[in-house]
N, C-alpha and C positions, 0 to 999 in steps of 0.2 A: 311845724308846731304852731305858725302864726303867720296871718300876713298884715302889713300894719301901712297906713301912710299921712302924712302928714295931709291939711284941710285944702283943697283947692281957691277958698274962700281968701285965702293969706295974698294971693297977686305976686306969688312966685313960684317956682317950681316944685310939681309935690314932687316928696320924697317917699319912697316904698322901701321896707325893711320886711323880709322873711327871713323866716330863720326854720332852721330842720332841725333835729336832733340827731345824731349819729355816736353808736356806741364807740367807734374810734375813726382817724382818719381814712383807714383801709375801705371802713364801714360805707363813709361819706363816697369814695370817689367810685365804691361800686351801686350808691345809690344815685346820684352823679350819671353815671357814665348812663343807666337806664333811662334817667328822665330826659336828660340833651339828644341822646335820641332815639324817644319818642316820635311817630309822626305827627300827632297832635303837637306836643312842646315845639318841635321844627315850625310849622304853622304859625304856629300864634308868636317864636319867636320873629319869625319873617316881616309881619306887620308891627308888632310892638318894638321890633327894634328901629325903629323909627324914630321912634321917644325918647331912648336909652341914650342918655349923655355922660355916665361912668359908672362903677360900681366898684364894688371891694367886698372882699370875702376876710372874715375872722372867723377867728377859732374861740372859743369862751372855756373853759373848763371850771367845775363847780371849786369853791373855795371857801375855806371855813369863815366865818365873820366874829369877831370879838367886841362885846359893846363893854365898856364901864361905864357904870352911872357916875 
């Protein structure tokens, strides 16, 4: 759905945030399972992970929101 990262301009480390969408986690780990391996993804994972100093996976699920004025 999105790939997003923080300014390299800041003189620390960017930060990268994508996110997918998945109808549920079943959904997720067989779209998942396609893209790791990919031989392209393999590739560019071999080089990029280079750079990779940790990551974390969350789940979001949509939630109603209540305002009172």
């Amino acid at each position: 759905m999105s790939w997003q990262s923080t300014s390299p301009n800041l003189g620390e480390d960017v930060l990268i945030q994508i996110t997918w969408k998945a109808a549920d986690h079943e959904h997720y780990n067989q779209v998942r399972f396609a893209f790791v391996t990919d031989p392209a993804w393999r590739e560019f994972a071999s080089k990029a992970g280079k750079l990779w100093r940790s990551g974390t996976r969350r789940f979001f699920y949509p939630s109603p929101i209540e305002m009172e004025a």
